[in-house]
N, CA, C and O atoms as a Tripos MOL2 file, in Angstrom:
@<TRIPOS>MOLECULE
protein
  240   239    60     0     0
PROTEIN
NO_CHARGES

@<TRIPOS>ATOM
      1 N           7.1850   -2.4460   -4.1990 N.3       1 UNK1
      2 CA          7.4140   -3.6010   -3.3710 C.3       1 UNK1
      3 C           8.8860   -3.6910   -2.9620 C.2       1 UNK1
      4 O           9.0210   -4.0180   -1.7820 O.2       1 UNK1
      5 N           9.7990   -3.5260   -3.5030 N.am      2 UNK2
      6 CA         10.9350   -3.4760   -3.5630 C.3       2 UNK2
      7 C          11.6290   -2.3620   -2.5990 C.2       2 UNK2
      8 O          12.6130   -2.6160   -1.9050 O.2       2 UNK2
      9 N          11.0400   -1.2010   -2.6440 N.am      3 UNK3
     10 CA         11.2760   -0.3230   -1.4240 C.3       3 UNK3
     11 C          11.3310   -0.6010   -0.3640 C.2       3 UNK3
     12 O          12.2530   -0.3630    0.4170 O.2       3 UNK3
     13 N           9.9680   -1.3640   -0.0880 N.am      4 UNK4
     14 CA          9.8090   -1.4320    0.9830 C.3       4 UNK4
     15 C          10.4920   -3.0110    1.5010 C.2       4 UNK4
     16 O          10.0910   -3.4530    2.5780 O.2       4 UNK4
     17 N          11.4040   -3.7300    0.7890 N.am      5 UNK5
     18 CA         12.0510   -4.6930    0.9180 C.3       5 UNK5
     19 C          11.6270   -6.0850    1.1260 C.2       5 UNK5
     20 O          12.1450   -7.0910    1.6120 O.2       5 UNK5
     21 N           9.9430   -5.6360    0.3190 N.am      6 UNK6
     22 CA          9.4770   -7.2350    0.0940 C.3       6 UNK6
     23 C          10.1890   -8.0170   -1.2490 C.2       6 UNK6
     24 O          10.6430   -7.4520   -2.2430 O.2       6 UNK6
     25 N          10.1530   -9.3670   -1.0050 N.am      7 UNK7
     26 CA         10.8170  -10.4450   -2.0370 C.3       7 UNK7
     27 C          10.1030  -10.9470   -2.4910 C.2       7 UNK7
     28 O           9.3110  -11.6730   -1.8910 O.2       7 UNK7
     29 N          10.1060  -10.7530   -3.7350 N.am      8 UNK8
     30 CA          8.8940  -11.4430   -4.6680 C.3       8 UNK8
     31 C           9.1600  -12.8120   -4.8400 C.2       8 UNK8
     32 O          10.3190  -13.2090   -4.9570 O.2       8 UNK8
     33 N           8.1790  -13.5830   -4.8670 N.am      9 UNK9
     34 CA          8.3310  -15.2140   -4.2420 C.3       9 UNK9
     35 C           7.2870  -15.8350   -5.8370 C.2       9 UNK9
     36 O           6.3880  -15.2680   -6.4580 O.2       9 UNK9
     37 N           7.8690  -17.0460   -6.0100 N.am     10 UNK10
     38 CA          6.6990  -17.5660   -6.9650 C.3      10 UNK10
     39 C           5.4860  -17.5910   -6.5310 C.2      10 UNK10
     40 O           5.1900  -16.9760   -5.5060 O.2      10 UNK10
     41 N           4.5800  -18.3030   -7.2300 N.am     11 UNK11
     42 CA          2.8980  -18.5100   -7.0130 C.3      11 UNK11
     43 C           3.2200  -20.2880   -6.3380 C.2      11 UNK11
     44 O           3.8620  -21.2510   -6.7570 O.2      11 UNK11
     45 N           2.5420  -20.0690   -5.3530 N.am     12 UNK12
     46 CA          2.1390  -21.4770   -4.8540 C.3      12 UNK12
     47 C           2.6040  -21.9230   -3.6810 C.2      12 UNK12
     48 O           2.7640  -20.9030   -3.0110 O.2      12 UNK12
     49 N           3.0230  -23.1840   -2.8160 N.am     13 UNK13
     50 CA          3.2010  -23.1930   -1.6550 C.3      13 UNK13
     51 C           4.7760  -23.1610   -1.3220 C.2      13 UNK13
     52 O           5.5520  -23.8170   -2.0170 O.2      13 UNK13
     53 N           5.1270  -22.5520   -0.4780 N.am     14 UNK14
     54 CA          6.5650  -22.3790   -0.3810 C.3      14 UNK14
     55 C           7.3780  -24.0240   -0.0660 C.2      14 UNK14
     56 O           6.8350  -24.9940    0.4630 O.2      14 UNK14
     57 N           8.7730  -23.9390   -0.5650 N.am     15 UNK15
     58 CA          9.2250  -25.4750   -0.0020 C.3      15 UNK15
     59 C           9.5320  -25.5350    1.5620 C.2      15 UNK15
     60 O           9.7440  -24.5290    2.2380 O.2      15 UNK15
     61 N           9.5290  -27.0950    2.1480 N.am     16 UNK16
     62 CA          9.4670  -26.9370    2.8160 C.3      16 UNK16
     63 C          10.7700  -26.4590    4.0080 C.2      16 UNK16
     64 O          10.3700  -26.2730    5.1570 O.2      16 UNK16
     65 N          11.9860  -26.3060    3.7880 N.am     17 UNK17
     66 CA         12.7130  -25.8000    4.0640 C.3      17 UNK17
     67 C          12.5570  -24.2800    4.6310 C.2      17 UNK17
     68 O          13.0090  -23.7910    5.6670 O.2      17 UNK17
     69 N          11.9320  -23.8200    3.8180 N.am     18 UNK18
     70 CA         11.1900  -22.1440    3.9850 C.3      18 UNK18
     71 C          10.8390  -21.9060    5.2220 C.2      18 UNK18
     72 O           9.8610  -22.3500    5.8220 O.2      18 UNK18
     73 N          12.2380  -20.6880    5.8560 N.am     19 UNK19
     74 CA         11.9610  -20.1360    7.2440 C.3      19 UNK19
     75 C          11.2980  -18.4690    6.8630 C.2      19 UNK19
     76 O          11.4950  -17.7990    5.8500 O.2      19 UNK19
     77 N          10.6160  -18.1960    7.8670 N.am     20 UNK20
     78 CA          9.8370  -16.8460    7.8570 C.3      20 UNK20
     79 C          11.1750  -16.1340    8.9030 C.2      20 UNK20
     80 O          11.3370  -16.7600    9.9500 O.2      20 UNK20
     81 N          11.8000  -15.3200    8.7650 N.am     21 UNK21
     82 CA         12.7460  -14.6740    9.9020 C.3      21 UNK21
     83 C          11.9270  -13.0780   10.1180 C.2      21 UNK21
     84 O          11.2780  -12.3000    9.4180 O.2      21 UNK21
     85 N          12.2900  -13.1410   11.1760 N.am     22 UNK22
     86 CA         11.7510  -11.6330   11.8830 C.3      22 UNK22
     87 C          11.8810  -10.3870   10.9050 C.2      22 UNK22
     88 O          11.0430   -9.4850   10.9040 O.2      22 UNK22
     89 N          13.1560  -10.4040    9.9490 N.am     23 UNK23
     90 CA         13.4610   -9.3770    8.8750 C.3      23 UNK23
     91 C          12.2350   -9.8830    7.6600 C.2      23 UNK23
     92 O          11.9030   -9.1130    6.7580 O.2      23 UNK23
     93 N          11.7060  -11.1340    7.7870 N.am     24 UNK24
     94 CA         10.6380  -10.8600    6.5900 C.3      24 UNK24
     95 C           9.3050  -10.3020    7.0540 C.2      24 UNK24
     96 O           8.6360   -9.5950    6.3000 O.2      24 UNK24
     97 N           8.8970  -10.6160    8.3160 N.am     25 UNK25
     98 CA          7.9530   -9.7500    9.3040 C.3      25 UNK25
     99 C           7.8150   -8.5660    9.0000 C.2      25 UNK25
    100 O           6.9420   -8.1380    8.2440 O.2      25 UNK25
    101 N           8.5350   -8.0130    9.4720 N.am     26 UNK26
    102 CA          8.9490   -6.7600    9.0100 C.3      26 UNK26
    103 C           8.8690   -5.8150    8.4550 C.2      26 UNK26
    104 O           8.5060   -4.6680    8.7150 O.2      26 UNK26
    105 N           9.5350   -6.7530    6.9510 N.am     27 UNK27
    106 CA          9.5030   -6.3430    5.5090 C.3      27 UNK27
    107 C           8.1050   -6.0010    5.0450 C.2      27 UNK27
    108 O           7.7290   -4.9320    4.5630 O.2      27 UNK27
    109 N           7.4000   -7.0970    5.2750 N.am     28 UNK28
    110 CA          6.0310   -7.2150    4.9470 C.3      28 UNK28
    111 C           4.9800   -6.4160    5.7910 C.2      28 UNK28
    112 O           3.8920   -6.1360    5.2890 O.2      28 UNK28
    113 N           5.2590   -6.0960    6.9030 N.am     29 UNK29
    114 CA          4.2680   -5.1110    7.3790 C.3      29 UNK29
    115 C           4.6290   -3.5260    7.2960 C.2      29 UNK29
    116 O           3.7870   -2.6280    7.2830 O.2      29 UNK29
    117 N           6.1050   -3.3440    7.2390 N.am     30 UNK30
    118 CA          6.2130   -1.8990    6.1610 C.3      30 UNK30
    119 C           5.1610   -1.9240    5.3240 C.2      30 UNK30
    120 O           4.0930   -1.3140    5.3860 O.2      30 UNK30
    121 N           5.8200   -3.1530    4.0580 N.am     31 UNK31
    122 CA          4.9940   -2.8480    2.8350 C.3      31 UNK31
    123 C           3.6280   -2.8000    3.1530 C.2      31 UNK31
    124 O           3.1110   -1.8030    2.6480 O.2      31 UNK31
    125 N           2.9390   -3.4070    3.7180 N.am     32 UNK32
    126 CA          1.6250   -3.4010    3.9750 C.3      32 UNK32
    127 C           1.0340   -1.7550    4.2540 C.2      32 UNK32
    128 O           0.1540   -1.1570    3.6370 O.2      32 UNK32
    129 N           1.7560   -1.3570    5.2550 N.am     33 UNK33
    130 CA          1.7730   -0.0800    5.7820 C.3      33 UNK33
    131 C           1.8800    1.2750    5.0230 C.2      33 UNK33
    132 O           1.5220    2.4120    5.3310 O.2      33 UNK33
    133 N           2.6070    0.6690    3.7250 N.am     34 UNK34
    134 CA          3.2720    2.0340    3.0660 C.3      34 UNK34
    135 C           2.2710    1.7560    1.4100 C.2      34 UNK34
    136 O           2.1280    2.7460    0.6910 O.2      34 UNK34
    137 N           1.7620    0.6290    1.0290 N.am     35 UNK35
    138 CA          0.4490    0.4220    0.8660 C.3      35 UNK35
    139 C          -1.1070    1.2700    1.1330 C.2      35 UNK35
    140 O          -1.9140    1.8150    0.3800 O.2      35 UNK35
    141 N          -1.0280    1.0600    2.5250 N.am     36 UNK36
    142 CA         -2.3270    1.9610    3.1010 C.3      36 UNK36
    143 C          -2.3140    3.2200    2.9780 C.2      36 UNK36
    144 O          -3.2200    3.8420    2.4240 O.2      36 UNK36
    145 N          -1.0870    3.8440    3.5770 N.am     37 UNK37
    146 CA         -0.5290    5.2280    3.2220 C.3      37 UNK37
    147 C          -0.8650    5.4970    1.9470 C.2      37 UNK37
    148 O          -1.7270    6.3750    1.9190 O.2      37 UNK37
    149 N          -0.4650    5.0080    0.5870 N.am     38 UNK38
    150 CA         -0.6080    4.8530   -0.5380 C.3      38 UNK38
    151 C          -1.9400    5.4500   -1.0190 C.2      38 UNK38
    152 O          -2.1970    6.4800   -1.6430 O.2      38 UNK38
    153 N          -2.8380    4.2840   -0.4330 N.am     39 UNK39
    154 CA         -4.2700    4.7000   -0.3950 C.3      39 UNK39
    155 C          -5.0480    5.4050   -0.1050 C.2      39 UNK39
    156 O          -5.9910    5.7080   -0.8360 O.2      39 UNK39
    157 N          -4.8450    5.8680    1.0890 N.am     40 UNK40
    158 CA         -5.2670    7.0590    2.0630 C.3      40 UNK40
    159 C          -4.7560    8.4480    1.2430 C.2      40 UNK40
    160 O          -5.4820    9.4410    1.2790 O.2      40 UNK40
    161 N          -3.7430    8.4700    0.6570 N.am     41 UNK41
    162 CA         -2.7630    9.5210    0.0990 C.3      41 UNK41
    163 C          -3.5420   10.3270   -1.1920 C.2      41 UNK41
    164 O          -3.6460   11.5130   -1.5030 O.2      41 UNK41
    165 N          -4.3040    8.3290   -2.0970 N.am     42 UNK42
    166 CA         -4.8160    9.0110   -3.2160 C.3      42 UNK42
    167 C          -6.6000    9.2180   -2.8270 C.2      42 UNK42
    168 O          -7.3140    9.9500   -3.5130 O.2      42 UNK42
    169 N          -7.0670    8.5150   -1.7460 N.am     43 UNK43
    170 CA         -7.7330    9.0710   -1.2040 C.3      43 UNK43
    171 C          -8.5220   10.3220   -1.0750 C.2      43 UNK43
    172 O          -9.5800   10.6100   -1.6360 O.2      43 UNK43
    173 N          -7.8550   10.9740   -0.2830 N.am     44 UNK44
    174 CA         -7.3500   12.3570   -0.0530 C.3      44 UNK44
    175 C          -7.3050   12.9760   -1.1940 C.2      44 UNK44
    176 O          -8.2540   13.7410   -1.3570 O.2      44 UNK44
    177 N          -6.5260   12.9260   -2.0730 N.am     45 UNK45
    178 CA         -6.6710   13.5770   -3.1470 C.3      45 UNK45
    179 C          -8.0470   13.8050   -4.0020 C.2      45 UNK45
    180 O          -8.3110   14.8630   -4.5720 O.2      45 UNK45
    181 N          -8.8600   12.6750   -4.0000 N.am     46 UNK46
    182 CA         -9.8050   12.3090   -4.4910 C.3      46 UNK46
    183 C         -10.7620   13.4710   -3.9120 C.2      46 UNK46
    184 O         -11.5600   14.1430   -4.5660 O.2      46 UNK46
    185 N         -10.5870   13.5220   -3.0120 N.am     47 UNK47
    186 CA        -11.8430   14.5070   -1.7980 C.3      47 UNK47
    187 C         -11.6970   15.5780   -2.4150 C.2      47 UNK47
    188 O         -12.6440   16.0500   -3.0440 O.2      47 UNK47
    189 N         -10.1030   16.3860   -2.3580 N.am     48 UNK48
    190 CA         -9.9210   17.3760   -2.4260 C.3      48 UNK48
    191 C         -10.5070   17.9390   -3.9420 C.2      48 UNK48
    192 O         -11.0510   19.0130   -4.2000 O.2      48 UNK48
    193 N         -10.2440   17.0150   -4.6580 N.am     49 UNK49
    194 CA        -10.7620   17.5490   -6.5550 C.3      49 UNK49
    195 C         -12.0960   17.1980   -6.2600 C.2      49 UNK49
    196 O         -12.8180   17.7320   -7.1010 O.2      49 UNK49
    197 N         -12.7030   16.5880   -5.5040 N.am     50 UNK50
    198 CA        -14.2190   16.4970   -5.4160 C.3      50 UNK50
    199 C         -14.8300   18.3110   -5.1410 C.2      50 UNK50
    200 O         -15.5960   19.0720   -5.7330 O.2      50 UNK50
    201 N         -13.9470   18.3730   -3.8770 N.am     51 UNK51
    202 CA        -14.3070   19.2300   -3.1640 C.3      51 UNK51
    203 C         -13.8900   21.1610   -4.1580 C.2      51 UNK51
    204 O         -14.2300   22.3440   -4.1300 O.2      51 UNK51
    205 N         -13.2760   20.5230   -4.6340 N.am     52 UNK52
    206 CA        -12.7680   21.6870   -5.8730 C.3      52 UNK52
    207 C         -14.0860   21.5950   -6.9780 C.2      52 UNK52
    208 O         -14.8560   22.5300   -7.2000 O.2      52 UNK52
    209 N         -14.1300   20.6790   -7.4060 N.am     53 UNK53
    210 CA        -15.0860   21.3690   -8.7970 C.3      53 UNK53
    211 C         -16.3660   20.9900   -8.0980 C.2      53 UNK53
    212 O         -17.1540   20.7130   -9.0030 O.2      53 UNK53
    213 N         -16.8070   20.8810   -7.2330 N.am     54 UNK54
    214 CA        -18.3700   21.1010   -6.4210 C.3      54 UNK54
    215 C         -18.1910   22.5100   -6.3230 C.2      54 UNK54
    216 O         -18.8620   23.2280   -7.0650 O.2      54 UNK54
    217 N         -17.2050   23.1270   -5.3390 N.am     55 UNK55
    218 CA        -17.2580   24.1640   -5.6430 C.3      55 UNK55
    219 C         -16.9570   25.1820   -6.7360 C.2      55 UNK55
    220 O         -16.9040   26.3320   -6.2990 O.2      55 UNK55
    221 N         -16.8020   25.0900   -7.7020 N.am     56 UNK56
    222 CA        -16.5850   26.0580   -8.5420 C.3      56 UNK56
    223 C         -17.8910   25.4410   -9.4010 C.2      56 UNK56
    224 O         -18.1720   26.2650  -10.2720 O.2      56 UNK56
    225 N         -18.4890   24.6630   -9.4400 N.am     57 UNK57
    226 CA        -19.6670   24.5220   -9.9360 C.3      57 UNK57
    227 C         -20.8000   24.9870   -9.4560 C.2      57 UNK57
    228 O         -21.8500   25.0460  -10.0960 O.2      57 UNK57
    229 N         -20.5700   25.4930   -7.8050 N.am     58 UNK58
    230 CA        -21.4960   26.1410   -6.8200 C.3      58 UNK58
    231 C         -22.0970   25.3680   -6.3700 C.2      58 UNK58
    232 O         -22.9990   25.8600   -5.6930 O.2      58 UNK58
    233 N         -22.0870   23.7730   -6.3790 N.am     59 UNK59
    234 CA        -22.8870   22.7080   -5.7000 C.3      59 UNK59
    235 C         -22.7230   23.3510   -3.6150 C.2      59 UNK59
    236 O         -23.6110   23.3990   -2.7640 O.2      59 UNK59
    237 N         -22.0250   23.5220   -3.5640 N.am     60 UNK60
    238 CA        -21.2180   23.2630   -2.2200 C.3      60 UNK60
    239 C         -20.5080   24.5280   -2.4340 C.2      60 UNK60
    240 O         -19.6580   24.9030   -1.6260 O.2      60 UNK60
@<TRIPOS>BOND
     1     1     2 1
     2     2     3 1
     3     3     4 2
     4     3     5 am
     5     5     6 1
     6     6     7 1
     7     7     8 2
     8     7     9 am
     9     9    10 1
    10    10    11 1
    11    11    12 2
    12    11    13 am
    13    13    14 1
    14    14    15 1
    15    15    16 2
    16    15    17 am
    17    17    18 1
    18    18    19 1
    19    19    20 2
    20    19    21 am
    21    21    22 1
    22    22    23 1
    23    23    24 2
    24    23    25 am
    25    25    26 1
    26    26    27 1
    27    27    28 2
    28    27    29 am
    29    29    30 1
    30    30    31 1
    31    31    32 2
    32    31    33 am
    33    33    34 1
    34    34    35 1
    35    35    36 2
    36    35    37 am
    37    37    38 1
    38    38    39 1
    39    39    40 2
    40    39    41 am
    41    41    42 1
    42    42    43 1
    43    43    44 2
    44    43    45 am
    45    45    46 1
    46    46    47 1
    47    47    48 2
    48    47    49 am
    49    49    50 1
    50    50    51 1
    51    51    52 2
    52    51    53 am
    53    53    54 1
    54    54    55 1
    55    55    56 2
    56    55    57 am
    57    57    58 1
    58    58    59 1
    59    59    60 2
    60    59    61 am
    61    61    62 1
    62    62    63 1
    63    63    64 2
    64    63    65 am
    65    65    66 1
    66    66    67 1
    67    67    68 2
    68    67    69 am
    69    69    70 1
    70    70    71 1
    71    71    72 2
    72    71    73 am
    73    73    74 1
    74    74    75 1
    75    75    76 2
    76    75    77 am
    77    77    78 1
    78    78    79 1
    79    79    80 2
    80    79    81 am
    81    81    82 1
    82    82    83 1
    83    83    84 2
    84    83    85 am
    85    85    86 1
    86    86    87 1
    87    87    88 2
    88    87    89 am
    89    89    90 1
    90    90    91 1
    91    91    92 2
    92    91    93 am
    93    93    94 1
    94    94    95 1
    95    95    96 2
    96    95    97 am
    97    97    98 1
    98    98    99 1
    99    99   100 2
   100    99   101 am
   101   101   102 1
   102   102   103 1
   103   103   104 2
   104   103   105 am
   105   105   106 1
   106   106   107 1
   107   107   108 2
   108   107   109 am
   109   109   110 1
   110   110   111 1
   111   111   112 2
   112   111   113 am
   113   113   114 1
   114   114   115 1
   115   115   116 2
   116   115   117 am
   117   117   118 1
   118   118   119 1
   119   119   120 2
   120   119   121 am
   121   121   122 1
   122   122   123 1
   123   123   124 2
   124   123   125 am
   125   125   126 1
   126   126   127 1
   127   127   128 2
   128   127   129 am
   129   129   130 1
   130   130   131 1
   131   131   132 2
   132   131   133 am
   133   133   134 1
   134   134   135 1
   135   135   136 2
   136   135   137 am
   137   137   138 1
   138   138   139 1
   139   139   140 2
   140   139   141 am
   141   141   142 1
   142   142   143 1
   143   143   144 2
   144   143   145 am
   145   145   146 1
   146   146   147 1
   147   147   148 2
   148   147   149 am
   149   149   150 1
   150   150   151 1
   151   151   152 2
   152   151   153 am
   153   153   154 1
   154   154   155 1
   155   155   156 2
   156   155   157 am
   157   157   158 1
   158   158   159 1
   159   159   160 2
   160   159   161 am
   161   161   162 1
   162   162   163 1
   163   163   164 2
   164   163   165 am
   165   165   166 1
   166   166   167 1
   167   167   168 2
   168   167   169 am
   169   169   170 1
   170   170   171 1
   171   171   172 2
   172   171   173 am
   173   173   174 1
   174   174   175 1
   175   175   176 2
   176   175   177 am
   177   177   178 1
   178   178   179 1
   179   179   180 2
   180   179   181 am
   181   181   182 1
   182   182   183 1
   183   183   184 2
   184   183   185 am
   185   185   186 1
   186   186   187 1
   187   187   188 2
   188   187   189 am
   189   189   190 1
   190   190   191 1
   191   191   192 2
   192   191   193 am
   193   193   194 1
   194   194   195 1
   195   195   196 2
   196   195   197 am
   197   197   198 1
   198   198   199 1
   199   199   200 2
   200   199   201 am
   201   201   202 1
   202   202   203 1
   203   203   204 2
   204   203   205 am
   205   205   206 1
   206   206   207 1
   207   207   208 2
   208   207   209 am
   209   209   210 1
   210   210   211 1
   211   211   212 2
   212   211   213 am
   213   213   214 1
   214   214   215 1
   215   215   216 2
   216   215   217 am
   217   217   218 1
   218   218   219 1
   219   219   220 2
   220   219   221 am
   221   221   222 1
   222   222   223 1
   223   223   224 2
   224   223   225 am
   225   225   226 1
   226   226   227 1
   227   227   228 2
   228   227   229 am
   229   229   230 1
   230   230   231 1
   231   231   232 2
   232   231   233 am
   233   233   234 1
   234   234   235 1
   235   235   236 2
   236   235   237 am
   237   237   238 1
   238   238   239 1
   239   239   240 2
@<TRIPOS>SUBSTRUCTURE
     1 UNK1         2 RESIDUE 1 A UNK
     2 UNK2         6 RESIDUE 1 A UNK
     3 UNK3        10 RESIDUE 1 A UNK
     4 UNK4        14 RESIDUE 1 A UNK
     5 UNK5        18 RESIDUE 1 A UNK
     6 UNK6        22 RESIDUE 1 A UNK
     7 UNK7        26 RESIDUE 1 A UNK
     8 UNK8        30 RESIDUE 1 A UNK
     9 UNK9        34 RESIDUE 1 A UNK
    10 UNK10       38 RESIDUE 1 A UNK
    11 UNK11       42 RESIDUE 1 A UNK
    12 UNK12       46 RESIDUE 1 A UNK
    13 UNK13       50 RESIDUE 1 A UNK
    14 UNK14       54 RESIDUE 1 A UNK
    15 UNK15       58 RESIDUE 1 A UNK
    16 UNK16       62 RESIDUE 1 A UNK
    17 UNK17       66 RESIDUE 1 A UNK
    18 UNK18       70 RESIDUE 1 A UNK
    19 UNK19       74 RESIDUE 1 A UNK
    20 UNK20       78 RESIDUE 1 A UNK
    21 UNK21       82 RESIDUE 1 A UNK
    22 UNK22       86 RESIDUE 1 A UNK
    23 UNK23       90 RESIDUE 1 A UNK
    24 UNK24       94 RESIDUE 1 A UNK
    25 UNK25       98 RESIDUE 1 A UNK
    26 UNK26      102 RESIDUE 1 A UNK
    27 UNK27      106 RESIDUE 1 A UNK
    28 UNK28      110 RESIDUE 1 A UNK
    29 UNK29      114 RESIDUE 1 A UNK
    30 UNK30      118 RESIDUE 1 A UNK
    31 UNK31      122 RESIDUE 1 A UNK
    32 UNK32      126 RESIDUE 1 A UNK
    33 UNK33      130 RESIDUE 1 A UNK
    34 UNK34      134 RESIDUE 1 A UNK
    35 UNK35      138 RESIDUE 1 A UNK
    36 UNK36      142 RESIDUE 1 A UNK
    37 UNK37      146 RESIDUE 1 A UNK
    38 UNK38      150 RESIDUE 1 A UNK
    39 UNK39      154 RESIDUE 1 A UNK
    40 UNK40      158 RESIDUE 1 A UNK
    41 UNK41      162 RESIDUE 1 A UNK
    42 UNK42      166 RESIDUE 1 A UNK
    43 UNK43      170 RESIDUE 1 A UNK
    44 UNK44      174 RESIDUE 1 A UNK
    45 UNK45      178 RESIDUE 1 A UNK
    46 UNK46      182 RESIDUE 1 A UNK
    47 UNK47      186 RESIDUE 1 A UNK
    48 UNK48      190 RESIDUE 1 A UNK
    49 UNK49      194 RESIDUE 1 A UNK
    50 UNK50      198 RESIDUE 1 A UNK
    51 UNK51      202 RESIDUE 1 A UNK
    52 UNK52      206 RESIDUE 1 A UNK
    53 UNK53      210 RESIDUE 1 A UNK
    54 UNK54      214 RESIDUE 1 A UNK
    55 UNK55      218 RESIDUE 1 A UNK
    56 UNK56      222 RESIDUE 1 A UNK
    57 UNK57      226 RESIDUE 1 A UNK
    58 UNK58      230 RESIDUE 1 A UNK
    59 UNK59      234 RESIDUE 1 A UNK
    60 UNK60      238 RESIDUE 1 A UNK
């Protein structure tokens, strides 16, 4: 989270003073982004060891 330059915020409703600025936009749709990547990444991996011991088991 921190990479990607999100700010970890307490639990609950923000005060009301609390501005959203374009740099927290941002921040948060990197992280979101580098998240998915994340997923897709181990994903992928997942296939590939699928796709490895099917074959060496001779399924596929």
């Amino acid at each position: 989270m921190l990479e990607a330059g999100k700010v970890i915020h307490k639990k609950g409703r923000p005060p009301k003073d609390y501005e959203v600025t374009e740099d927290m936009k941002i921040n948060e749709l990197k992280y979101i982004i580098a998240r998915k990547d994340s997923k897709i990444k181990q994903l992928e991996m997942e296939n590939e060891l699928m796709r490895d011991f099917l074959s060496h088991t001779g399924r596929k």
